[in-house]
N, C-alpha and C positions, 0 to 999 in steps of 0.2 A: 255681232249682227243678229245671234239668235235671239236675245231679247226684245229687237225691235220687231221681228217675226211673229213672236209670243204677243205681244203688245196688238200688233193688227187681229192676232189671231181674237183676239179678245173682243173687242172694237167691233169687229164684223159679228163674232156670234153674240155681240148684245144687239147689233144691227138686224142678226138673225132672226131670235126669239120675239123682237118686236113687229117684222114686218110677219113672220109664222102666224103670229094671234090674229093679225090682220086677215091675212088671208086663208086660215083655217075656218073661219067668222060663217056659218049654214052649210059647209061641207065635210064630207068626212075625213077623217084623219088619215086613214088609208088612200085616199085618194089623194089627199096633198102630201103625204109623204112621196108615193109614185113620180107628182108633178116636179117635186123640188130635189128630190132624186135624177130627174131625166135632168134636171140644168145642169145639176152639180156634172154628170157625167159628160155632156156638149162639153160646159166649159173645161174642163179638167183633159180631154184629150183633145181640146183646140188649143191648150197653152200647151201640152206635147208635140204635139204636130208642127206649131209656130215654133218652138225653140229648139225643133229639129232629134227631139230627145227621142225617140220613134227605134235610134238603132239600138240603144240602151235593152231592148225587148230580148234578145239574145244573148243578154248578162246574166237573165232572170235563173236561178235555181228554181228545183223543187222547191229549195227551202222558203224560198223567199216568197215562192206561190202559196206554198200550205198559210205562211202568216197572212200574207196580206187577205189573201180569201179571207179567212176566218175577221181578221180584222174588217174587210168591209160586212162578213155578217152580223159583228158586234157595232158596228155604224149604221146597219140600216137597223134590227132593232130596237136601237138607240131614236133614231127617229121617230120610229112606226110610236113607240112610247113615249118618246116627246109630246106628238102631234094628238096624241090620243089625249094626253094631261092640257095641254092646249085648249082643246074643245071642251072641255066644261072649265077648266081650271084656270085663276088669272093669272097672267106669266109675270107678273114678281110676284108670284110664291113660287108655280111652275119654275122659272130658270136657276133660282136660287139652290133647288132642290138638287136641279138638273147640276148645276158645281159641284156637288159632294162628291163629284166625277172625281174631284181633284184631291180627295181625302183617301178615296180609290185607290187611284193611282201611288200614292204613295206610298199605301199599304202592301200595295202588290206588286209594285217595283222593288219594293224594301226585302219580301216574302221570292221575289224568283228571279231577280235581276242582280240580288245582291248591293243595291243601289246604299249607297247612307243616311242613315236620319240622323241629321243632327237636330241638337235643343232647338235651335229656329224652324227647323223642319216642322217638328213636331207641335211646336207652339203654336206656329201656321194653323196647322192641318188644325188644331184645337178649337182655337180664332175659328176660323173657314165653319165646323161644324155650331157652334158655339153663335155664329154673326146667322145661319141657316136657322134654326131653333127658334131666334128669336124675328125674324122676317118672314115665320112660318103659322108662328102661332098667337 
């Protein structure tokens, strides 16, 4: 199931980056980041609230507070620099860029997660840097 997860997740943040250009178009990047920040957070504890997940709260560790914080400061970030490449920058080059997320990730799962790279891993990751280079330059 987690693939068809993956697959949406994709889907929408191409849906993302499209409708973002649109609407970052005479305003500042900090201020559409704010904007699209406040939905993500509506919607994100309206589908908790709706699915009842609300008692789950009192699961929460430290531990799991120190990540996540951190992990939404590496989200908004992420955005604030998005939306800032957004505003002068055209997003197929912007979003392409923005994927080496995924060259990232592997490097630093591999580096502290202990995660495996295999040859198609790697090949990927290669491709992914490699397909960015040239839709860049």
């Amino acid at each position: 199931m987690w693939k068809y997860y993956a697959l949406l997740s994709a889907i929408f943040a191409a849906m993302t980056a499209i409708l973002s250009k649109v609407g970052v178009k005479g305003i500042n990047g900090n201020l559409a980041t704010a904007i699209r920040t406040s939905v993500v957070l509506v919607l994100a504890w309206g589908i908790v609230l709706a699915n009842n997940d609300f008692k789950s709260v009192k699961e929460l560790s430290k531990y799991n507070l120190i990540f996540l914080v951190a992990s939404g400061i590496a989200t908004g970030l992420s955005w604030i620099f998005y939306f800032k490449a957004l505003e002068s920058g055209p997003v197929s080059k912007v979003a392409p860029i923005d994927k080496l997320s995924i060259v990232f990730v592997l490097i630093i799962s591999f580096i502290f997660l202990k995660e495996p790279l295999d040859l198609k891993t790697i090949i990927g990751g290669c491709l992914i840097v490699g397909g960015t280079l040239v839709l860049i330059l």
